[in-house]
C-alpha positions as CSV (number, residue, x, y, z in Angstrom):
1,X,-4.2,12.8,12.7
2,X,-0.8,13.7,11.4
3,X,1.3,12.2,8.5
4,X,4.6,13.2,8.8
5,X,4.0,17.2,8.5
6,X,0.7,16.8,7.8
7,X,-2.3,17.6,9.4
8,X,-5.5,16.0,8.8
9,X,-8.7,17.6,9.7
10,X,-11.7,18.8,8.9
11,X,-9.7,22.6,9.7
12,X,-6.9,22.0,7.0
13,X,-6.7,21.1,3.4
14,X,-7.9,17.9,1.8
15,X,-4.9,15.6,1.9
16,X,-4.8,14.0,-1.5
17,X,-2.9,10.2,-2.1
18,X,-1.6,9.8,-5.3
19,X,-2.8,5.7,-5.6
20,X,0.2,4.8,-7.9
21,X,-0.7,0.9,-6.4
22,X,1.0,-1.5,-9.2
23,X,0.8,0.9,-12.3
24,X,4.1,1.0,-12.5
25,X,3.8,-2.4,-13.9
26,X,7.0,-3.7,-12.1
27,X,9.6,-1.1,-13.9
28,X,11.2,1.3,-11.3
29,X,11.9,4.3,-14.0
30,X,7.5,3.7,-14.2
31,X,7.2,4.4,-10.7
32,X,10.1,7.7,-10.6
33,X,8.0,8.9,-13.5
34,X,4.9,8.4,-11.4
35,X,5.9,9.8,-8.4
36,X,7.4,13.3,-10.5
37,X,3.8,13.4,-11.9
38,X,2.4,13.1,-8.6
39,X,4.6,16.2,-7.2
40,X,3.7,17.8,-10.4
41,X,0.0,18.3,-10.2
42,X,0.4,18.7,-6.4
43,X,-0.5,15.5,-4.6
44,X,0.4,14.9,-0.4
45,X,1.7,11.7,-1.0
46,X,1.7,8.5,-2.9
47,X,0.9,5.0,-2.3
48,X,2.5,1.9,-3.6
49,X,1.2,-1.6,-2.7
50,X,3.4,-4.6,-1.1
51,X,2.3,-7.9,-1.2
52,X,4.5,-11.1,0.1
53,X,3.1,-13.7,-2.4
54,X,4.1,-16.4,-0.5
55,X,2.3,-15.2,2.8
56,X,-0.8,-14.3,0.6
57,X,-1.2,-17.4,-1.5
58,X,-0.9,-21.5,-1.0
59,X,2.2,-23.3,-2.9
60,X,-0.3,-24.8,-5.4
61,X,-2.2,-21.5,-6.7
62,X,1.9,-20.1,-6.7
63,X,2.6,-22.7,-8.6
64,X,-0.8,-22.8,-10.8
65,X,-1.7,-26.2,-10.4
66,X,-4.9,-25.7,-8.7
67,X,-7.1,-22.9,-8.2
68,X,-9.3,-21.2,-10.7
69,X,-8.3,-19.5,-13.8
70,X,-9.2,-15.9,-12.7
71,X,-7.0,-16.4,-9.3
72,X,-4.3,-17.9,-12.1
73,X,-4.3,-14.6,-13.9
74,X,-3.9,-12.7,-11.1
75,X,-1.5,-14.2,-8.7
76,X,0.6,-14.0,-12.7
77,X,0.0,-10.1,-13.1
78,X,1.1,-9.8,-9.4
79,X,3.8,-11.8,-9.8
80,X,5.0,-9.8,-13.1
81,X,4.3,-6.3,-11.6
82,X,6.1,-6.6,-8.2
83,X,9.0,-3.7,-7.3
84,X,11.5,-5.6,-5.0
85,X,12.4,-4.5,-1.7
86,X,15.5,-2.4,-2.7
87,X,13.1,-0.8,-5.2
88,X,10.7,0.5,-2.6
89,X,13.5,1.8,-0.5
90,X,15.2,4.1,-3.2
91,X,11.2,5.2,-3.9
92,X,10.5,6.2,-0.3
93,X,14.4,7.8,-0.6
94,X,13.4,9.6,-4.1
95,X,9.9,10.8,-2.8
96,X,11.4,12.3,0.0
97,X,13.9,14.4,-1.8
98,X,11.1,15.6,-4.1
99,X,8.9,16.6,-0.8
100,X,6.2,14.6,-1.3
101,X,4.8,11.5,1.4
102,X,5.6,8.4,0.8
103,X,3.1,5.4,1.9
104,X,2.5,2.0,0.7
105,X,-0.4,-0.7,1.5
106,X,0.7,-3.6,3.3
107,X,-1.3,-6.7,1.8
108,X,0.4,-9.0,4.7
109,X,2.4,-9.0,7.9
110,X,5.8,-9.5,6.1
111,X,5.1,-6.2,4.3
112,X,4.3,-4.4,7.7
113,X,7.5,-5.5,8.8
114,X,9.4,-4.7,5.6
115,X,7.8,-1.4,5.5
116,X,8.8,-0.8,9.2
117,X,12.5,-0.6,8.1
118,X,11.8,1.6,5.5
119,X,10.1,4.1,8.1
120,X,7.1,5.0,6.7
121,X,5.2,7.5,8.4
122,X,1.5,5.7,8.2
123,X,-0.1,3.1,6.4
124,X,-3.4,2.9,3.7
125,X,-5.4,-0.2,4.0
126,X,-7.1,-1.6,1.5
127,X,-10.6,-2.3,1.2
128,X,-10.4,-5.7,0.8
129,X,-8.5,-6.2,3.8
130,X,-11.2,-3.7,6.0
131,X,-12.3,-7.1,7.7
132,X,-8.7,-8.7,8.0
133,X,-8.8,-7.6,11.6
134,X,-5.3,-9.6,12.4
135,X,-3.5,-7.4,9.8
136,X,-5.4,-4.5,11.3
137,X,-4.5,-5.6,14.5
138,X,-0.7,-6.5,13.0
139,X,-0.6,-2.4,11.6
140,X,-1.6,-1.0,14.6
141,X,1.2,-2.2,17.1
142,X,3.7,0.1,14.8
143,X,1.5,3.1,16.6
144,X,1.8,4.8,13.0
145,X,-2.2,6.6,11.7
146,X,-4.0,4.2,9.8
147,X,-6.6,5.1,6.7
148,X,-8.7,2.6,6.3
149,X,-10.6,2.2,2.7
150,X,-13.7,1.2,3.2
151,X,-15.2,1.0,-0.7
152,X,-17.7,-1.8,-1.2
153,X,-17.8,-2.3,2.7
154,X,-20.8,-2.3,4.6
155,X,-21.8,-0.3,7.1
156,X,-21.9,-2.8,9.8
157,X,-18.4,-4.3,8.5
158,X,-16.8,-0.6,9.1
159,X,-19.0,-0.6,12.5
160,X,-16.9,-4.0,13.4
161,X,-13.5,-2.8,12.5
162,X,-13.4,0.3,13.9
């Protein structure tokens, strides 16, 4: 497999993802400084996450009138810690000027297709979505390599998926 100039096999060296995710905490000059520290100790890439809320979650947990209190307190940290779209774009810009790969997780089929514009070179599932076969399915008609996480998977859900 090859990510932009990268090979990746078990003949080259261990290609290492920075997992920035959401620690920026939705402030751009957070990410910048977590992409220069990712260049600094040497990292191939780094990987942001984009989620859609809308596409992700009904209109009542959005608008916290039902749901439970846990999915509550998340869909309000996700909410708070979002980059917008022009953000990501002027990271995958700033990464590339500092030579490092950009990548970001798509947690729906609106971020595959905003990611698409921003051209990035492959995509990082997460784990949680390892048995989402129609966003699987939805990443692999942009013919770019996928890396699948498979933490707290079993083996026979990695069997189906791949």
């Amino acid at each position: 497999m090859i990510i932009s100039n990268f090979k990746i096999s078990s003949n080259n060296k261990v290609f290492v993802i920075a997992e920035i995710g959401m620690n920026h905490n939705g402030i751009y000059e957070n990410a910048i400084k977590l992409i220069d520290n990712a260049v600094k100790i040497g990292a191939d890439c780094v990987k942001f996450q984009m989620r859609d809320m809308q596409e992700l979650y009904s209109k009542d947990a959005l608008n916290m009138t039902a749901g439970d209190l846990s999915t509550q307190y998340t869909i309000n940290l996700l909410n708070k810690f979002q980059l917008n779209f022009n953000d990501f774009k002027k990271l995958a810009k700033y990464a590339e000027e500092k030579n490092i790969i950009f990548m970001c997780t798509p947690w729906d089929k609106k971020s595959v297709d905003k990611l698409e514009k921003i051209k990035v070179p492959a995509y990082k599932l997460a784990s949680a979505d390892l048995t989402n076969l129609d966003l699987i399915n939805y990443v692999s008609r942009t013919n770019k390599p996928i890396i699948l996480s498979t933490g707290m998977s079993s083996e026979n859900e990695i069997e189906i998926t791949v």
